[in-house]
N, C-alpha and C positions, 0 to 999 in steps of 0.2 A: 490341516488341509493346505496345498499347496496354492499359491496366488494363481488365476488366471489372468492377472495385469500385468504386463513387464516394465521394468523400470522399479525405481521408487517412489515409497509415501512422499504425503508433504507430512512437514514438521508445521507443529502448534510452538508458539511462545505464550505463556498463560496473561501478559500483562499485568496492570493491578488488579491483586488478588482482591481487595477490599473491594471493586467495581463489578460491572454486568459479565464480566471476563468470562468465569467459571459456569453461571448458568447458562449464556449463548452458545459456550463451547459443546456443551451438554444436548443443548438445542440442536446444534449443528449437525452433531452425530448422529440425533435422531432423526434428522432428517435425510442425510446422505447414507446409512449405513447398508444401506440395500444398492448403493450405488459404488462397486469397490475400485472403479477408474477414479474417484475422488477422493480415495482414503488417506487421512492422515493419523498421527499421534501426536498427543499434547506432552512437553516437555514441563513438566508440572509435579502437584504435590493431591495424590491421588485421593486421601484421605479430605482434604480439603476441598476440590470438586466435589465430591463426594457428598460431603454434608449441605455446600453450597445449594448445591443439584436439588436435595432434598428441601431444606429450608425454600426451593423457589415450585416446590411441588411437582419434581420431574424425579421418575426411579429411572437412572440410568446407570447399567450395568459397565465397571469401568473394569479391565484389566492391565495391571501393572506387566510391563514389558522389559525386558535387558539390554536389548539390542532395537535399533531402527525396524531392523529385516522383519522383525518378529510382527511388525504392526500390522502389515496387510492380510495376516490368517488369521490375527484376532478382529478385524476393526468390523467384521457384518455380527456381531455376537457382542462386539463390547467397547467402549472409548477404549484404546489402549493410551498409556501415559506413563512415559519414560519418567521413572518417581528421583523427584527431587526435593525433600521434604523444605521445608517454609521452616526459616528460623522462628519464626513468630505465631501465634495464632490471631489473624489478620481481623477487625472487627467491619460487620458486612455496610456498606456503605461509607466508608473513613478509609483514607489510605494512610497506609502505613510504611514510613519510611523507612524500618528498621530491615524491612523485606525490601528496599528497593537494592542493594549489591546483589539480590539470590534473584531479584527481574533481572537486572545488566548479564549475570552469569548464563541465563536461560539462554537470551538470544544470540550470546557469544556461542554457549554452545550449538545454537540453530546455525548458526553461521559456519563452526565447523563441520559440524554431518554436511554441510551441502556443499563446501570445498571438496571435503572428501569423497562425493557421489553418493551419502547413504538418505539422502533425501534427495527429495527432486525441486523442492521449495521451500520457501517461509511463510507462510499467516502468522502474521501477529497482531495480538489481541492488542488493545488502549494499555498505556502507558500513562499512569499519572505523573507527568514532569516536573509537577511539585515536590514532591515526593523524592526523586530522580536524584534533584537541582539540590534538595536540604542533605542528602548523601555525599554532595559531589560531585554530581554526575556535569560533563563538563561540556557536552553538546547538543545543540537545540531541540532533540530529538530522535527520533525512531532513523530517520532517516539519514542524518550524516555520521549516526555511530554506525551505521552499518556500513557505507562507506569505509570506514578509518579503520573497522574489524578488516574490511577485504585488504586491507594496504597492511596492515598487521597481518596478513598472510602471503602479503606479496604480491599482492593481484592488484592490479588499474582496476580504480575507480570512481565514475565522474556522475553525482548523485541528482538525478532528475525527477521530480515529481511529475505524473501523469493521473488523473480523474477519470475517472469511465466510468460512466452510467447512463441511462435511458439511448443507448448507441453513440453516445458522444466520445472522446476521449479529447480533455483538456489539460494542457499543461503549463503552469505561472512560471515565467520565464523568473520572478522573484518572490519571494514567495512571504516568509513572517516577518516582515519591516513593516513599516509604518506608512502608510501611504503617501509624506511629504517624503519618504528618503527614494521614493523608488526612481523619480526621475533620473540622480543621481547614481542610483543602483542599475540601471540598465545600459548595457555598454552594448557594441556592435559586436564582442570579441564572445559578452555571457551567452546573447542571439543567435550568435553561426555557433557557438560551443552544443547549446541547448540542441536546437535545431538538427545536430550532426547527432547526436545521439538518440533524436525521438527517431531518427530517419531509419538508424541502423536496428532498433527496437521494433517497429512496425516489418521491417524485415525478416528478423532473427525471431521476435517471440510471437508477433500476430500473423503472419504468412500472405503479409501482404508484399507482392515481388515489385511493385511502381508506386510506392505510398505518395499520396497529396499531402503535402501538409499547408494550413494556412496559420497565418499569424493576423492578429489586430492591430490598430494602432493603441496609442494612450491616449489620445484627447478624443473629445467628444468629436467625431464626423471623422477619426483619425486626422485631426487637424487643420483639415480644409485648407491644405496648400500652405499651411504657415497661418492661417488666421487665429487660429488657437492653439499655437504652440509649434515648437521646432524639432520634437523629439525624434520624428516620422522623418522629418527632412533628414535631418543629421546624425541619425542612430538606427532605424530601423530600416528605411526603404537602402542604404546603403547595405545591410545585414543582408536584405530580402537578395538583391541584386548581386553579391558574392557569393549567394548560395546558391542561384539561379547558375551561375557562372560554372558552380563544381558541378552541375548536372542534378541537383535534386530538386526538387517540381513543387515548387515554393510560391504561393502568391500573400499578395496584400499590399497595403494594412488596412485590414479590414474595418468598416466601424465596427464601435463590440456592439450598438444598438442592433446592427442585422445582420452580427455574423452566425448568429446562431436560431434563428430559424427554420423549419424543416427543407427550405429546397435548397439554403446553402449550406446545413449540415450533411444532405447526400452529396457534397460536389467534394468534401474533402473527409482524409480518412483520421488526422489530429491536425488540433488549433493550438498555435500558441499561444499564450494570453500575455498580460503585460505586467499583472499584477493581480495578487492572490484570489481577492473575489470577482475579476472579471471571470474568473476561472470555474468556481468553484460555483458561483453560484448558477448557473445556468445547469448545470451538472447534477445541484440540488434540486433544481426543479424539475426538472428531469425525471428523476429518479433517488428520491430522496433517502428512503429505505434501504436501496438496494446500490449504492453509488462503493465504489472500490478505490482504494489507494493504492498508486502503483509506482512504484521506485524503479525508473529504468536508468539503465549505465552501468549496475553493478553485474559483477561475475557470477550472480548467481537471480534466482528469481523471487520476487518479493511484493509481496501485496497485505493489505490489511482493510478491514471494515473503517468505511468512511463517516465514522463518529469516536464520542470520546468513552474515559469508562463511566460516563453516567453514574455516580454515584447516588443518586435520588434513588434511581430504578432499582438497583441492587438488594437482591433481596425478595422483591417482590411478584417474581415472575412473569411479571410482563414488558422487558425487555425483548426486543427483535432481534431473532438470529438472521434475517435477510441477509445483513449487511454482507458479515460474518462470511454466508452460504456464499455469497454473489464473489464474495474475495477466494474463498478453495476451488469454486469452479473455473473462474478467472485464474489462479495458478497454474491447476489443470491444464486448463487450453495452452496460457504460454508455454509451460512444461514440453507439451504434445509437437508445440508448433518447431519447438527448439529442438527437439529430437533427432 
């Protein structure tokens, strides 16, 4: 039967296979497969969902597919899953690092289908970095190997983390450091870098044509004029005021104690933050379930559920697909908006 959607699926990366990966993924499809504006396929090891699915007490119908194109006629009748068999048979809750080059391979290849236009996106699943790191794997994570695949293809790109959830969308200007190094880690140049790209992103993938964006300070009161710290003086309100300069509608530094409350959450459309959990965590409370990881700056479009693969849960069926859902739909939309 032929698509009435146009464009392309999103593409699935399976993550750790030993994690929640396989049954959420499962989860996902049952939940969206009556919805084929949101269809994806999992780049994956079919037989492996498969039993996964089962062992977490979910019968879902999976069919193996050849091509990208083939996904959107099969995905209201079946998870489709472009089969990539598992050098391993991965045990449920343990990762397995002998499978981490056939995870790195998965989302190289997600990376090429959406170079080439046969996806319209990425969802990727949790990555065990343990795992990753005991293979070789040589960068921090999900998010700057993606980057380094677009430059292995030739394409700019400048790797941003954004958080969205409960209507929020946040972004840590630094992000896996150590909370003594960030002082040092926060320059006026990473600020307006950041900043230029969350601007160009709220334009291009959310379809907002005047985005607000606001930034925090780092000290408590954002400094109080210098009484608790210089960072605001000498690194940020000069950031703020160079961006203000190029025409984008920039305020702050916010305190983070009230920048995130409901009446100065509606005044701007993303905040910057200073440092990881000023970030993240207002975003968890929020919307803890259903919170998305979103990578803007690259050449293509990319989001993931905003937790880890849970290895405890694995197995046992009660694992949330929210995350999971809240991340294909959020593709979707930038997908639509990018169009």
């Amino acid at each position: 039967m032929p698509s009435k959607f146009p464009g392309s699926p999103l593409v699935m990366t399976p993550g750790e296979p030993g994690g929640i990966a396989p049954e959420i993924t499962a989860k996902a499809w049952a939940a969206l497969r009556e919805d084929e504006g949101n269809a994806f396929f999992l780049i994956g090891d079919a037989a492996h969902v498969e039993r996964r699915a089962s062992d977490a007490g979910l019968a879902v119908p999976i069919r193996i597919i050849a091509t990208a194109q083939e996904a959107k006629a099969a995905f209201n009748t079946a998870l489709p899953v472009l089969q990539r068999p598992l050098p391993c048979r991965p045990v449920t809750g343990a990762f397995a690092t002998e499978a981490a080059p056939w995870v790195m391979a998965t989302i190289e290849e997600a990376v090429t289908l959406c170079l080439a236009g046969a996806a319209d996106g990425i969802v990727t699943c949790p990555i065990q970095k343990e795992a990753l790191y005991a293979a070789g794997f040589p960068h921090q994570g999900h998010t700057d190997y993606l980057a380094q695949l677009a430059r292995n293809h030739g394409r700019e790109a400048t790797d941003v983390m954004m958080l969205v959830g409960g209507g929020l969308r946040a972004v840590p200007v630094t992000v896996h450091i150590a909370l003594k190094d960030v002082p040092s880690a926060l320059t006026r140049e990473t600020i307006l870098a950041q900043a230029r790209v969350v601007h160009a992103a709220l334009i291009k993938n959310f379809g907002i044509a005047r985005p607000r964006i606001a930034v925090t300070g780092l000290n408590p009161h954002a400094g109080e004029n210098g009484a608790m710290g210089s960072e605001e003086i000498d690194t940020i309100i000069p950031a703020i005021k160079a961006l203000q300069q190029q025409g984008l509608n920039v305020r702050g530094p916010m305190p983070a104690d009230t920048a995130f409350f409901p009446q100065e959450r509606g005044a701007y459309d993303a905040i910057l933050c200073m440092y990881h959990d000023q970030a993240l965590i207002p975003v968890k409370t929020l919307d803890f379930d259903g919170g998305v990881n979103v990578t803007l700056g690259l050449p293509f479009i990319r989001t993931s559920p905003d937790h880890g693969t849970a290895l405890g849960l694995a197995g046992t069926g009660k694992a949330s697909a929210n995350s999971l859902i809240a991340a294909i739909r959020l593709a979707r939309q930038m997908a639509d908006a990018s169009a």
